[in-house]
C-alpha positions as CSV (number, residue, x, y, z in Angstrom):
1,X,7.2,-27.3,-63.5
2,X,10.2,-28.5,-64.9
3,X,9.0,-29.0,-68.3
4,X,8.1,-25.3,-68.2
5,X,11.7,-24.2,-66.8
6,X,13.5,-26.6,-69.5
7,X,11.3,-24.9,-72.3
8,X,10.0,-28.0,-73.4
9,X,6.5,-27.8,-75.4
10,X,5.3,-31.4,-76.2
11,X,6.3,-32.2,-72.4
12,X,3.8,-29.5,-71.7
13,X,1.5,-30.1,-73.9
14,X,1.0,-33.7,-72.6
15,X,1.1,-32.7,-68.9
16,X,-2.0,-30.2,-69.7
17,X,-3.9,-32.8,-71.6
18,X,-3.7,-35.3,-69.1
19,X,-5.1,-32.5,-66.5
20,X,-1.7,-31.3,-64.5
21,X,-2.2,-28.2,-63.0
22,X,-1.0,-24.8,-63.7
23,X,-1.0,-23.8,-59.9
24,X,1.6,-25.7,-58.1
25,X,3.9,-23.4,-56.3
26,X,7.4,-25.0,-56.0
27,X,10.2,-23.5,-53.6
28,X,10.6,-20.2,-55.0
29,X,6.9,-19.4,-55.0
30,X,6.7,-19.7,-58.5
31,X,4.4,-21.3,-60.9
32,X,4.8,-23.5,-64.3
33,X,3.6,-19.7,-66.0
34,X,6.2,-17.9,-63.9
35,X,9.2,-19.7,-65.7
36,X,7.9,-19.5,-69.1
37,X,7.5,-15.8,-68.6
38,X,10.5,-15.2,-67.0
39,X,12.3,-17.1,-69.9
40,X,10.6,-15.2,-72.9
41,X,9.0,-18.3,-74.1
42,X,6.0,-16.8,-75.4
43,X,5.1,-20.2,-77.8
44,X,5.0,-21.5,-74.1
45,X,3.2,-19.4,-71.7
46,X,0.7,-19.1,-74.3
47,X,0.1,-22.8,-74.3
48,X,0.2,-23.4,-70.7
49,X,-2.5,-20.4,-70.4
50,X,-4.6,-22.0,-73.6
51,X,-5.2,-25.7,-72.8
52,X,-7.6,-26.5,-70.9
């Protein structure tokens, strides 16, 4: 979630690779996708929506 909300793609990358999921809810009800859409980080959501 974190890496998502700090922008940062390798830390993504890795987390999705090693099979973290992209449903956690945290707090504020939101998701890893959420952030990187709420942020504009397009490079981002696009990544977290593509690995599988």
């Amino acid at each position: 979630m974190s890496a998502a909300y700090t922008g940062s793609r390798d830390m993504v990358i890795s987390l999705l690779e090693h099979g973290a999921s992209r449903e956690p809810i945290d707090g504020k009800g939101k998701r890893a996708i959420d952030y990187a859409r709420d942020k504009g980080l397009k490079r981002l959501l696009g990544l977290v929506v593509a690995i599988k």
